[in-house]
Structure formats: C-alpha cells, structure tokens
mmCIF file as gemmi writes it, N, C-alpha and C atoms, coordinates in Angstrom:
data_model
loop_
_atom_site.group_PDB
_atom_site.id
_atom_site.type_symbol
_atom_site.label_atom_id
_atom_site.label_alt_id
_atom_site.label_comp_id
_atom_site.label_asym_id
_atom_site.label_entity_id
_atom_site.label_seq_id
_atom_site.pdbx_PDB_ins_code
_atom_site.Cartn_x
_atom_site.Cartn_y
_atom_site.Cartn_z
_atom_site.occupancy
_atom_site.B_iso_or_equiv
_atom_site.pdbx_formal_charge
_atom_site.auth_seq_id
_atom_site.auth_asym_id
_atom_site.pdbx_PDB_model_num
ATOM 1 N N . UNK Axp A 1 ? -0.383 -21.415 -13.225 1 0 ? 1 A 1
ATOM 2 C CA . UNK Axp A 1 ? -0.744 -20.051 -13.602 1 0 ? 1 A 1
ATOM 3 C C . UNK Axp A 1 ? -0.446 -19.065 -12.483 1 0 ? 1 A 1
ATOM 4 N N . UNK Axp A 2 ? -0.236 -17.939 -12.981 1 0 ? 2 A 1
ATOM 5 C CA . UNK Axp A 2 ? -0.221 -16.682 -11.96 1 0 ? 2 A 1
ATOM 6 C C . UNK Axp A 2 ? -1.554 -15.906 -11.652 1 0 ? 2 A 1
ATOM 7 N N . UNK Axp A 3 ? -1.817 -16.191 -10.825 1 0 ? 3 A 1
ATOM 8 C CA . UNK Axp A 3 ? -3.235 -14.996 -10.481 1 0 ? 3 A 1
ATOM 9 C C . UNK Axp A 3 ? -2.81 -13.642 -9.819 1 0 ? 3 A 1
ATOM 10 N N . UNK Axp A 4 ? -3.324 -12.774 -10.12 1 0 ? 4 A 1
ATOM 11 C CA . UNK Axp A 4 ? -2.5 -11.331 -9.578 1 0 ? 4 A 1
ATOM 12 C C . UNK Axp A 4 ? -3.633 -10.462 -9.619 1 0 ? 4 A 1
ATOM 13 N N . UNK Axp A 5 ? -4.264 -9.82 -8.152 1 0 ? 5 A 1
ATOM 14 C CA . UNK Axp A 5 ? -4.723 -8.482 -8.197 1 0 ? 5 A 1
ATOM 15 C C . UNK Axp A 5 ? -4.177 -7.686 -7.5 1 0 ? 5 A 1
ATOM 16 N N . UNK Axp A 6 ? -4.497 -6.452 -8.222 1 0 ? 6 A 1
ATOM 17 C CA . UNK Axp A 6 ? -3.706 -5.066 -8.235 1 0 ? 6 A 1
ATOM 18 C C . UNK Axp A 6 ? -4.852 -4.468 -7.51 1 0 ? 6 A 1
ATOM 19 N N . UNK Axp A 7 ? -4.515 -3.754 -6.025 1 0 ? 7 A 1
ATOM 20 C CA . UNK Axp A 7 ? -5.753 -3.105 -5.663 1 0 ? 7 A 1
ATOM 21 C C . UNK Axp A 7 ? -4.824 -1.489 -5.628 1 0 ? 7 A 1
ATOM 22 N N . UNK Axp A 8 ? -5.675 -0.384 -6.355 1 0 ? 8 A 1
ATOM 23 C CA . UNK Axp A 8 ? -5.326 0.455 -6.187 1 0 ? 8 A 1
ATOM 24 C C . UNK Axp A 8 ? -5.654 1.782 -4.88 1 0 ? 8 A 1
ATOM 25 N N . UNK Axp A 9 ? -5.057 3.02 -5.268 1 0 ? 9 A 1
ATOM 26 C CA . UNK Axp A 9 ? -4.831 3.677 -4.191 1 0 ? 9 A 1
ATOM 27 C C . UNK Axp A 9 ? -6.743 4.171 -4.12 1 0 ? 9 A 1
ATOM 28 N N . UNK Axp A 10 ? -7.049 4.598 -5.754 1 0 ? 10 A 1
ATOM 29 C CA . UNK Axp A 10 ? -8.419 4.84 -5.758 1 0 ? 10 A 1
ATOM 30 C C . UNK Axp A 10 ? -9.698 3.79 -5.428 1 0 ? 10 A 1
ATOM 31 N N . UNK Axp A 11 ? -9.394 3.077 -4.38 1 0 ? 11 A 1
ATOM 32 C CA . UNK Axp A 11 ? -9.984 1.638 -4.304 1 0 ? 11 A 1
ATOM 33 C C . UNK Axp A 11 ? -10.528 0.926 -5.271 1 0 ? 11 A 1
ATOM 34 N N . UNK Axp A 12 ? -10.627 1.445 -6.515 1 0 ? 12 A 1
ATOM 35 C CA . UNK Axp A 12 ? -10.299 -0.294 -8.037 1 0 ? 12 A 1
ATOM 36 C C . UNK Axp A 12 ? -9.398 -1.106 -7.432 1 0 ? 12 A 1
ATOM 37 N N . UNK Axp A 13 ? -9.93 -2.176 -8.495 1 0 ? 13 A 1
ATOM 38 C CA . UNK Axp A 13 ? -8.68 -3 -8.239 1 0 ? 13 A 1
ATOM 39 C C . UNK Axp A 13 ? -9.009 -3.73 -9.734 1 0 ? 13 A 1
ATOM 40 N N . UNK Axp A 14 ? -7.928 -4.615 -9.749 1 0 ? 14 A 1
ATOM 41 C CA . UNK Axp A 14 ? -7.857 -5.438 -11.407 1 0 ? 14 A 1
ATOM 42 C C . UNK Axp A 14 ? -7.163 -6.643 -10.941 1 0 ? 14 A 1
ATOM 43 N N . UNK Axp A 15 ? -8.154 -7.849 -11.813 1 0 ? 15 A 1
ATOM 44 C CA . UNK Axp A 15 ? -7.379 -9.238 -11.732 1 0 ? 15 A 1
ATOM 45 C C . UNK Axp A 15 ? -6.922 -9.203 -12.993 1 0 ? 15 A 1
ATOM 46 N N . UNK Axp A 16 ? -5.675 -9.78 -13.037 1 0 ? 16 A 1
ATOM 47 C CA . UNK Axp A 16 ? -4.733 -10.641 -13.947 1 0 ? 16 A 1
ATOM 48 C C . UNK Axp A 16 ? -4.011 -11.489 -13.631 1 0 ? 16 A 1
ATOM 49 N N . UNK Axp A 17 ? -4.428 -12.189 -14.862 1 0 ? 17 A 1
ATOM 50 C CA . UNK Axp A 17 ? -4.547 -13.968 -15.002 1 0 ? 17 A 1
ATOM 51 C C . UNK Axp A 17 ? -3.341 -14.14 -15.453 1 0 ? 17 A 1
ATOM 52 N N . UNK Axp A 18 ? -2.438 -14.961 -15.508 1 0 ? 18 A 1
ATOM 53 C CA . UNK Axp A 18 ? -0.711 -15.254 -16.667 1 0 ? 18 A 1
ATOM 54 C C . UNK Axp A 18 ? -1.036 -16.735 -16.5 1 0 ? 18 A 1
ATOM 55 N N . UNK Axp A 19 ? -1.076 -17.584 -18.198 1 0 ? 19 A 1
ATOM 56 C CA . UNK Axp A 19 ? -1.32 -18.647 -18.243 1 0 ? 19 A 1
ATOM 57 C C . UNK Axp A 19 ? -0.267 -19.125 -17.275 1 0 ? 19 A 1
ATOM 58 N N . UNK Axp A 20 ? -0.016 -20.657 -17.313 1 0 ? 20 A 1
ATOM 59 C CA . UNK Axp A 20 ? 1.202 -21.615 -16.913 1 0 ? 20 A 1
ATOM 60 C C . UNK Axp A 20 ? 2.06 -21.289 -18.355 1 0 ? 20 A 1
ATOM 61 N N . UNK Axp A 21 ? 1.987 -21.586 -18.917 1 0 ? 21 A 1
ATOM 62 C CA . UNK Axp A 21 ? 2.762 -21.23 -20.084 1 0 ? 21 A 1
ATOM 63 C C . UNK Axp A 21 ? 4.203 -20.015 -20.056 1 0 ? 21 A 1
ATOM 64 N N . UNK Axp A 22 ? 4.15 -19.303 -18.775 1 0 ? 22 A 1
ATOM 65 C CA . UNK Axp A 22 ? 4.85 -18.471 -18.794 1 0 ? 22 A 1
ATOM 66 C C . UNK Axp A 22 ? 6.04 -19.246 -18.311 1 0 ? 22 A 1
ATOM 67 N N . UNK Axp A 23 ? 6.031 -20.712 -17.756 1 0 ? 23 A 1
ATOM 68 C CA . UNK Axp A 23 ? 7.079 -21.082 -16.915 1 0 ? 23 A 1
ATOM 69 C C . UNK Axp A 23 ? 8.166 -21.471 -17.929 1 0 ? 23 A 1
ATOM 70 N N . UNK Axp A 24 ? 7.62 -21.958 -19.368 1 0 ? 24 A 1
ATOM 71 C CA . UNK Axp A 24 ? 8.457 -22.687 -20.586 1 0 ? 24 A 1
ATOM 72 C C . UNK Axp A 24 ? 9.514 -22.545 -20.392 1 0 ? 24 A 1
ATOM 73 N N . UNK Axp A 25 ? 10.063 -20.894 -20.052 1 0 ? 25 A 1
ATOM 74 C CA . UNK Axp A 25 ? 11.268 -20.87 -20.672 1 0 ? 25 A 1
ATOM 75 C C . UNK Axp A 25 ? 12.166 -21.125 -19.426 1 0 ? 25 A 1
ATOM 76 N N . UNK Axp A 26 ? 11.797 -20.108 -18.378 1 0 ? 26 A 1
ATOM 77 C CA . UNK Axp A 26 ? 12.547 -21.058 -17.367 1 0 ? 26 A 1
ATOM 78 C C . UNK Axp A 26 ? 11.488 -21.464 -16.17 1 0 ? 26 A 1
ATOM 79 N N . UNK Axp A 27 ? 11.51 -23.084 -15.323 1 0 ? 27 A 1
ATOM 80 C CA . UNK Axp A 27 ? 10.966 -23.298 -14.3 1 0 ? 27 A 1
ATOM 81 C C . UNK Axp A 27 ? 11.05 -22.978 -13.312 1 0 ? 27 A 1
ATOM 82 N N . UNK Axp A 28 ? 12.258 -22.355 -12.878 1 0 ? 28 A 1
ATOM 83 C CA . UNK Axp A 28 ? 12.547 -22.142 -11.75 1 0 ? 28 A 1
ATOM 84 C C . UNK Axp A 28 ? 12.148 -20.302 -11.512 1 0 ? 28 A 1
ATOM 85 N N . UNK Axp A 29 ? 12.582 -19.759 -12.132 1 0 ? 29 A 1
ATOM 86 C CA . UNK Axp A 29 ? 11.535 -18.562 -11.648 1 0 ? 29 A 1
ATOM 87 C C . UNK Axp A 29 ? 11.475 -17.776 -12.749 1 0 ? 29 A 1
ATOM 88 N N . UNK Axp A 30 ? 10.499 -16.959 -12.671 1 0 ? 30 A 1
ATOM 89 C CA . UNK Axp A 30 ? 10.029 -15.879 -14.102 1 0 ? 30 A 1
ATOM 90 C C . UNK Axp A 30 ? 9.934 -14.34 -13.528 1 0 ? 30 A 1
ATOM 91 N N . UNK Axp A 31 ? 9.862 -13.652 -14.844 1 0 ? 31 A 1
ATOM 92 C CA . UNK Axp A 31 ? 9.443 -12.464 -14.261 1 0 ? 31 A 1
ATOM 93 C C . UNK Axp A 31 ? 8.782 -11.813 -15.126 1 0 ? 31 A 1
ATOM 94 N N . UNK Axp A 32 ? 7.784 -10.848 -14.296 1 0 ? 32 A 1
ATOM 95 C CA . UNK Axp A 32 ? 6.935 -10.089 -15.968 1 0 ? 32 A 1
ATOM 96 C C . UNK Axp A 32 ? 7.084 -8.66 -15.182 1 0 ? 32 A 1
ATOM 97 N N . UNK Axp A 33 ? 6.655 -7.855 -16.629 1 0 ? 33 A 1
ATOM 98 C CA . UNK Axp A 33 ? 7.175 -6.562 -15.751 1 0 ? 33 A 1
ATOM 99 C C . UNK Axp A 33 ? 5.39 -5.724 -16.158 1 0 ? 33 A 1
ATOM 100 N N . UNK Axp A 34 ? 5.184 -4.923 -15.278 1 0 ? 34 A 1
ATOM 101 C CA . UNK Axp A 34 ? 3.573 -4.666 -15.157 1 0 ? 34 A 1
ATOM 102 C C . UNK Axp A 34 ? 3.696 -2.836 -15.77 1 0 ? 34 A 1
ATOM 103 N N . UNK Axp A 35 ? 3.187 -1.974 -16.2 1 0 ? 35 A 1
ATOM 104 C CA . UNK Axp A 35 ? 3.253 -1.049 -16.176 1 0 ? 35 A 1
ATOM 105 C C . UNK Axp A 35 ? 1.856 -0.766 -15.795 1 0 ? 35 A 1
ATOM 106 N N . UNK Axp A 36 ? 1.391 -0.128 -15.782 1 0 ? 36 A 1
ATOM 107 C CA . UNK Axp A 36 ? -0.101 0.434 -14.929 1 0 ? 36 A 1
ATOM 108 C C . UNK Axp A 36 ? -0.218 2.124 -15.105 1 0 ? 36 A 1
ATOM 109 N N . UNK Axp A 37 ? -1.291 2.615 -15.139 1 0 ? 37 A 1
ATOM 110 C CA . UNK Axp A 37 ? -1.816 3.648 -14.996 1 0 ? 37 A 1
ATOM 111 C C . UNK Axp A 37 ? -1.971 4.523 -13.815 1 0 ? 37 A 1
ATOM 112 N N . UNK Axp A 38 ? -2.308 3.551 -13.304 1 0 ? 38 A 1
ATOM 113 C CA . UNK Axp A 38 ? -2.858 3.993 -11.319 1 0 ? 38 A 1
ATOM 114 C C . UNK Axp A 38 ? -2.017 3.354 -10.428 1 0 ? 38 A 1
ATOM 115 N N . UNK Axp A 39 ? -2.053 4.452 -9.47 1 0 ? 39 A 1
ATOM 116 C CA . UNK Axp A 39 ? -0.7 4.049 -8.314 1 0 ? 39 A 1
ATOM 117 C C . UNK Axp A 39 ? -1.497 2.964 -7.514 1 0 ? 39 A 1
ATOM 118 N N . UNK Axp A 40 ? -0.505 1.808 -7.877 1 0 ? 40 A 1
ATOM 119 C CA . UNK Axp A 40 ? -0.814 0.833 -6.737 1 0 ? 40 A 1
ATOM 120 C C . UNK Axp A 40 ? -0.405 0.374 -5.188 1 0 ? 40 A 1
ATOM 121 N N . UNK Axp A 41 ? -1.766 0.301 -4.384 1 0 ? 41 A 1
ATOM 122 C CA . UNK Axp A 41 ? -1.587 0.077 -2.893 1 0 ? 41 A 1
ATOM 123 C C . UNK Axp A 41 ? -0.797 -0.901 -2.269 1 0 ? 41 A 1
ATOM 124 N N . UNK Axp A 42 ? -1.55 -2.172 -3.422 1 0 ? 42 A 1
ATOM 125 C CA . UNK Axp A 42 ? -1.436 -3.8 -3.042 1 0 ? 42 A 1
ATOM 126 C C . UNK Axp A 42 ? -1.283 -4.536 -3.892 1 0 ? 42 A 1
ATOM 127 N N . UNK Axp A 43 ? -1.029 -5.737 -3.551 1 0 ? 43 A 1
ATOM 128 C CA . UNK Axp A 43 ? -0.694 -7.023 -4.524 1 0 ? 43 A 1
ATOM 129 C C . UNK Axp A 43 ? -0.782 -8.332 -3.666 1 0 ? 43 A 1
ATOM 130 N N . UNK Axp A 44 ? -2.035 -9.028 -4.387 1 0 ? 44 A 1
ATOM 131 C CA . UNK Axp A 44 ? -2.224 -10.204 -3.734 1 0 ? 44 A 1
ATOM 132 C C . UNK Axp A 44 ? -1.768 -11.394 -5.145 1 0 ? 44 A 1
ATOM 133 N N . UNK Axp A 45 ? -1.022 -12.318 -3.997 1 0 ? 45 A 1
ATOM 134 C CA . UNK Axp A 45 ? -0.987 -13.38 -5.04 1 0 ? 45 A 1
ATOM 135 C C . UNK Axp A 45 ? -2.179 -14.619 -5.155 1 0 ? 45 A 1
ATOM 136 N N . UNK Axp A 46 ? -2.773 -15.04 -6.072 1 0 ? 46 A 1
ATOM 137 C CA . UNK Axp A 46 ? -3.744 -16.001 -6.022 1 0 ? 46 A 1
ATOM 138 C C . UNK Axp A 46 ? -4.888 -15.462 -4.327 1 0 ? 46 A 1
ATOM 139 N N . UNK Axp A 47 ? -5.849 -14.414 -5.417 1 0 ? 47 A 1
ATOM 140 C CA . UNK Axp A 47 ? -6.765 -13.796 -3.939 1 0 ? 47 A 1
ATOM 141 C C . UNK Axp A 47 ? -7.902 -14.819 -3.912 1 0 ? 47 A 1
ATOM 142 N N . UNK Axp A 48 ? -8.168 -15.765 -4.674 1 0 ? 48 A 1
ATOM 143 C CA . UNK Axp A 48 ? -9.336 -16.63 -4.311 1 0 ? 48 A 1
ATOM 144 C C . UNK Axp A 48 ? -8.912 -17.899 -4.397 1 0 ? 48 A 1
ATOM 145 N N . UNK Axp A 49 ? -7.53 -18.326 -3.615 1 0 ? 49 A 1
ATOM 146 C CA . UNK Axp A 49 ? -6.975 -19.688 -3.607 1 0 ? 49 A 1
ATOM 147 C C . UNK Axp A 49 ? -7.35 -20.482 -4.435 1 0 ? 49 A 1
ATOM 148 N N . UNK Axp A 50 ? -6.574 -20.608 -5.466 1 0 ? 50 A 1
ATOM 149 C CA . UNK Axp A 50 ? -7.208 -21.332 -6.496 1 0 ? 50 A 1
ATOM 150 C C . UNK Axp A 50 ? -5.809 -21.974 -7.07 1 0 ? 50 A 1
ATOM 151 N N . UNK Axp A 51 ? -4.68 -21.478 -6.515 1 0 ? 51 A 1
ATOM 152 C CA . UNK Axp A 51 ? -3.67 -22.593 -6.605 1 0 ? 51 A 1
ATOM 153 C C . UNK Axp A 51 ? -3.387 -23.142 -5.54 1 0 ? 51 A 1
ATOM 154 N N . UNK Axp A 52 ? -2.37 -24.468 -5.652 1 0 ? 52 A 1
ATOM 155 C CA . UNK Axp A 52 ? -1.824 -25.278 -4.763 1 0 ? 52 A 1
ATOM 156 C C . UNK Axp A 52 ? -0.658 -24.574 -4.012 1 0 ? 52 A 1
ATOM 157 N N . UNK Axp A 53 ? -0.984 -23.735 -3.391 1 0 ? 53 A 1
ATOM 158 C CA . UNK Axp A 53 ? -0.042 -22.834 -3.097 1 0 ? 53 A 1
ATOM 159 C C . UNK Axp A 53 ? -0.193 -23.41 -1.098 1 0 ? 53 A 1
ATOM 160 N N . UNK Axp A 54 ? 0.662 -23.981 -0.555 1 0 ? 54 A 1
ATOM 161 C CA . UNK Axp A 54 ? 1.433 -24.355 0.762 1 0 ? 54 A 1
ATOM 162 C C . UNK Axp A 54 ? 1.354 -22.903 1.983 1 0 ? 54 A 1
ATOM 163 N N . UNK Axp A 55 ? 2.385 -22.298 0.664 1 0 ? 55 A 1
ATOM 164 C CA . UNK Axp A 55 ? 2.298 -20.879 1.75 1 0 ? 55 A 1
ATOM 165 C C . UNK Axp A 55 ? 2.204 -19.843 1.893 1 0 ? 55 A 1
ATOM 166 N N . UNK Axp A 56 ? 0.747 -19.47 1.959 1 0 ? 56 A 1
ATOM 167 C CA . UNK Axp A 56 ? -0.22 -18.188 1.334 1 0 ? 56 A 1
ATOM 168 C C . UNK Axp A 56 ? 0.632 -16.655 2.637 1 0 ? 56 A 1
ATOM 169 N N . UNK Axp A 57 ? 1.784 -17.075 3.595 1 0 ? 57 A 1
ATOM 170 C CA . UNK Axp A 57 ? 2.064 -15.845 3.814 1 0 ? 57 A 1
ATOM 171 C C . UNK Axp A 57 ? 2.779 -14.846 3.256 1 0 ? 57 A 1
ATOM 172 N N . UNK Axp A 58 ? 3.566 -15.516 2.082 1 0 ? 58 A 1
ATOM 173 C CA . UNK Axp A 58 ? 4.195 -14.561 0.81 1 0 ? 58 A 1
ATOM 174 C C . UNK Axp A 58 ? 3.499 -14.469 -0.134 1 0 ? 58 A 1
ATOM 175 N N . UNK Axp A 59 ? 2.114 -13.745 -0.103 1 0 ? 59 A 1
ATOM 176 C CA . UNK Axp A 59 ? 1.34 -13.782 -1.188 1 0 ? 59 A 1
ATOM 177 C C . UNK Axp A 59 ? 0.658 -12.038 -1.066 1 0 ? 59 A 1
ATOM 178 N N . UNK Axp A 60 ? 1.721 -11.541 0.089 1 0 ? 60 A 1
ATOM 179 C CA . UNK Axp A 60 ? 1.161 -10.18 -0.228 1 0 ? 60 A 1
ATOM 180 C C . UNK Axp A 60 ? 2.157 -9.109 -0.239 1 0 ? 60 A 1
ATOM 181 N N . UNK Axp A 61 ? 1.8 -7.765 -1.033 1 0 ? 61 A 1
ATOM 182 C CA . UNK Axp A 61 ? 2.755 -6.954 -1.194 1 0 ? 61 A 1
ATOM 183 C C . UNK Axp A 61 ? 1.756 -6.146 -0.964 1 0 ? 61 A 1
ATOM 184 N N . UNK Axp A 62 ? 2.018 -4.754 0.292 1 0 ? 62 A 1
ATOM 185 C CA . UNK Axp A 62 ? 3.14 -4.979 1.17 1 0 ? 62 A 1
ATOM 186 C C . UNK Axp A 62 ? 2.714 -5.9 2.039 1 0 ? 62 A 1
ATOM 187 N N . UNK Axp A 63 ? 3.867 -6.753 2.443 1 0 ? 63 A 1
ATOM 188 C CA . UNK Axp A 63 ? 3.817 -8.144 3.532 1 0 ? 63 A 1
ATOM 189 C C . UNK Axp A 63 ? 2.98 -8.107 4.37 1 0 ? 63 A 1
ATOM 190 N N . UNK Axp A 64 ? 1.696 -9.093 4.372 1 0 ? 64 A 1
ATOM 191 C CA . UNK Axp A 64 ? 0.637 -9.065 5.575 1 0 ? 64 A 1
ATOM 192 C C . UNK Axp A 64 ? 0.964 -9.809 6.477 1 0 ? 64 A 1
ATOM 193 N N . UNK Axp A 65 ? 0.733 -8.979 7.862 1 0 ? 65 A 1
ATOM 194 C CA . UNK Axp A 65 ? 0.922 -10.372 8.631 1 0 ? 65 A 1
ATOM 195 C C . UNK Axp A 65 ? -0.397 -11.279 8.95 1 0 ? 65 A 1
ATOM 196 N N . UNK Axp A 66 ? -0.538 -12.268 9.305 1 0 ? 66 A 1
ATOM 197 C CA . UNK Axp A 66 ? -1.264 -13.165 9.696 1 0 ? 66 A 1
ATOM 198 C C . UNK Axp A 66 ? -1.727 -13.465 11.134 1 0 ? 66 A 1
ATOM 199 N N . UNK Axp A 67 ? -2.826 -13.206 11.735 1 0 ? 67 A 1
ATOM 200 C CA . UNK Axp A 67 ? -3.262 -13.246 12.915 1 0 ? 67 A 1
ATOM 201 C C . UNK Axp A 67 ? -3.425 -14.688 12.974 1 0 ? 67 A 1
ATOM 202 N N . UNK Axp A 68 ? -2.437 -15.523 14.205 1 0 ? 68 A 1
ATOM 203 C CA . UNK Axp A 68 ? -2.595 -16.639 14.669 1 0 ? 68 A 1
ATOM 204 C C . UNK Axp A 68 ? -2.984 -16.667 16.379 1 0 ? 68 A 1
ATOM 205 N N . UNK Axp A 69 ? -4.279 -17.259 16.757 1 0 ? 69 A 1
ATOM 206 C CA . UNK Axp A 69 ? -4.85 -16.889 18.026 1 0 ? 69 A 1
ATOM 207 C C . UNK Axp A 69 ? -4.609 -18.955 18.396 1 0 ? 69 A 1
ATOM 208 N N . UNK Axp A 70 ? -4.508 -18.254 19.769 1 0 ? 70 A 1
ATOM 209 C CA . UNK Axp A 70 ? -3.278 -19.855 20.489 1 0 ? 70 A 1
ATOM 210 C C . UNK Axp A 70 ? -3.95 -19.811 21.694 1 0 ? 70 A 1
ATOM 211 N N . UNK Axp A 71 ? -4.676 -20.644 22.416 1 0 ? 71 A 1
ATOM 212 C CA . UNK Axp A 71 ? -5.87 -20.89 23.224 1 0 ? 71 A 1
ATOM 213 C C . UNK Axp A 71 ? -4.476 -21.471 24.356 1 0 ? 71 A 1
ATOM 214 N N . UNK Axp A 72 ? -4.345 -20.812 25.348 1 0 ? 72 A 1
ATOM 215 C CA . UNK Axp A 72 ? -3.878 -21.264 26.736 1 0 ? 72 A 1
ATOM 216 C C . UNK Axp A 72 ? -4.663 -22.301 27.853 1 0 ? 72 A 1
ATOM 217 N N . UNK Axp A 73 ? -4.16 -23.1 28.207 1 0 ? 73 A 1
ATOM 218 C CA . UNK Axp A 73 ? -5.172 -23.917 29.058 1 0 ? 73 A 1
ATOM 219 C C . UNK Axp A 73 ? -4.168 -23.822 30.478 1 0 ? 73 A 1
C-alpha cells in the first residue's frame, strides 16, 4: 500500500491511504495524480512506518535531510 500525508501551507494536513491493489497493472512503478484544494508544503511517504520500507530517506518532499551524530573517540 501507499500511505501519503499531505501537510499543508495552512498547517492541516490529510492522510491518504492507496490500497496494494494499485500495483496490478504495473509492478514496477505507478503513478496517481492528486488534485487538492490547498497549497501543499509537504509530502511524507508512509509517516507512521508502517511499511517495509529499507529507505525512509526518500520519503520526503521537499527532500529532508537526516541528522546522523558520529561520536569521535
């Protein structure tokens, strides 16, 4: 499945869900097209890890970076 929230500029935000079912037609990649009301800020993919997803650093629009802290001895 696709999990998708939309956080907007007016700080709402909206989850949407897209079964697995969307992959049928093709597996290798899909696309849906969103129209919306309200100008959107952000886009998180799967925001409460709930897929098997490896590598949560392409899971944001616009691209977050990730604070990695590295202990020197």
């Amino acid at each position: 499945p696709l999990i998708l929230r939309f956080d907007y500029v007016d700080n709402s935000s909206e989850l949407v869900r897209i079964p697995a079912e969307i992959w049928m037609k093709n597996q290798e990649m899909v696309s849906k097209l969103f129209v919306l009301d309200k100008e959107v800020k952000s886009i998180v993919l799967d925001p409460y890890i709930e897929t098997a997803d490896v590598d949560t650093e392409n899971n944001y629009w616009p691209r977050k970076t990730e604070k990695i802290y590295m202990q020197i001895r």
